[in-house]
C-alpha positions in Angstrom: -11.3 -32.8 -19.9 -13.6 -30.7 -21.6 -12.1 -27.7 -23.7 -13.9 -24.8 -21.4 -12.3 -26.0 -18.2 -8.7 -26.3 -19.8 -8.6 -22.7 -21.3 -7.6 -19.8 -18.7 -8.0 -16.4 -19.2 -4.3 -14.5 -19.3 -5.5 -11.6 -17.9 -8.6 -11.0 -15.4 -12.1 -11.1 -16.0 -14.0 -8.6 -17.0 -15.8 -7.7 -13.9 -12.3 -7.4 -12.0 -11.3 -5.3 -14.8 -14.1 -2.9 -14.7 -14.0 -2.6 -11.0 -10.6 -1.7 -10.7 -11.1 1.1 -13.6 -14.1 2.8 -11.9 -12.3 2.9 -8.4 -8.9 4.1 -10.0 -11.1 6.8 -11.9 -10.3 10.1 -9.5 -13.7 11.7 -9.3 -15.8 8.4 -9.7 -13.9 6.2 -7.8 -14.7 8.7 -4.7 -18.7 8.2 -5.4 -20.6 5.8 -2.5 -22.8 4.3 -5.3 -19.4 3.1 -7.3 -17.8 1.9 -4.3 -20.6 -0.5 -3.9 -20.7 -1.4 -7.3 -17.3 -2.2 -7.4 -17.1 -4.4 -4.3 -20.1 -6.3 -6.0 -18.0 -7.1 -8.9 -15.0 -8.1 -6.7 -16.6 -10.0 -4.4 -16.3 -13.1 -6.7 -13.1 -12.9 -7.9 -12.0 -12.5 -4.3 -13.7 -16.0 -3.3 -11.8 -17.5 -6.0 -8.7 -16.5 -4.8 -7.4 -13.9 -7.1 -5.3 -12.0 -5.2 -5.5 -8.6 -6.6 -9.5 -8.6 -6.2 -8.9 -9.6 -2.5 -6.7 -6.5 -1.9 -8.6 -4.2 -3.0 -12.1 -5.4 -1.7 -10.2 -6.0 1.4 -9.2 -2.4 1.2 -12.8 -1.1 0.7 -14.5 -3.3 3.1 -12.1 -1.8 6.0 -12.1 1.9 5.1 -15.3 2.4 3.4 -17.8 0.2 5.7 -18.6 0.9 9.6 -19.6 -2.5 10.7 -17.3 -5.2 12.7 -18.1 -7.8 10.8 -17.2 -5.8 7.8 -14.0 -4.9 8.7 -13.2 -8.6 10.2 -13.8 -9.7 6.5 -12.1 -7.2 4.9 -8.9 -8.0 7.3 -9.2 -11.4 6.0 -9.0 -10.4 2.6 -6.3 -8.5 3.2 -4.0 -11.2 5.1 -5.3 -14.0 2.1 -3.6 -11.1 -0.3 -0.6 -10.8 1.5 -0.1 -13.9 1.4 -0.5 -14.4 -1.9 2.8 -11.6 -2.6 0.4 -8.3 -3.2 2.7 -5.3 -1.3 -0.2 -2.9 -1.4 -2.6 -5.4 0.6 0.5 -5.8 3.1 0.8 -1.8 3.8 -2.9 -1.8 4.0 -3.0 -4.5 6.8 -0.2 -3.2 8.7 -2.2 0.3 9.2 -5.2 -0.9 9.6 -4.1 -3.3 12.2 -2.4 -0.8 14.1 -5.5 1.3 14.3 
């Protein structure tokens, strides 16, 4: 086992970390252009299961984007991170389910 593969990181990744700081900004966080950018950065993180990253792109992807196909994924996300324990990704689906 090579040393890289054995050493986690005990809190996220820096991408994770800098999205969730530009959407929780108030005025920033508001901007098109940083929405984008954030989902960008989350989008990995999501794939790889972190849970936190797959609520809040899941959150994004259904209120922010117009498309089906979109909002299909973004329901996905959310119901991975519900799953997976995150309370704010189970309020999310439940209204956006309803709607």
């Amino acid at each position: 086992m090579s040393l890289s593969s054995s050493i986690r990181p005990a809190e996220p990744r820096l991408p994770l970390r800098l999205a969730l700081w530009m959407l929780d900004r108030p005025t920033l966080g508001r901007t098109t252009w940083v929405k984008r950018v954030a989902g960008n950065l989350l989008k990995r993180p999501a794939l790889e299961g972190v849970v936190l990253a797959q609520s809040r792109l899941g959150q994004l992807l259904c209120s922010e984007c117009g498309n089906p196909r979109d909002r299909r994924i973004g329901l996905e996300l959310l119901r991975q991170a519900a799953r997976g324990g995150d309370l704010r990704a189970r309020q999310a689906l439940g209204r956006y389910e309803q709607a």
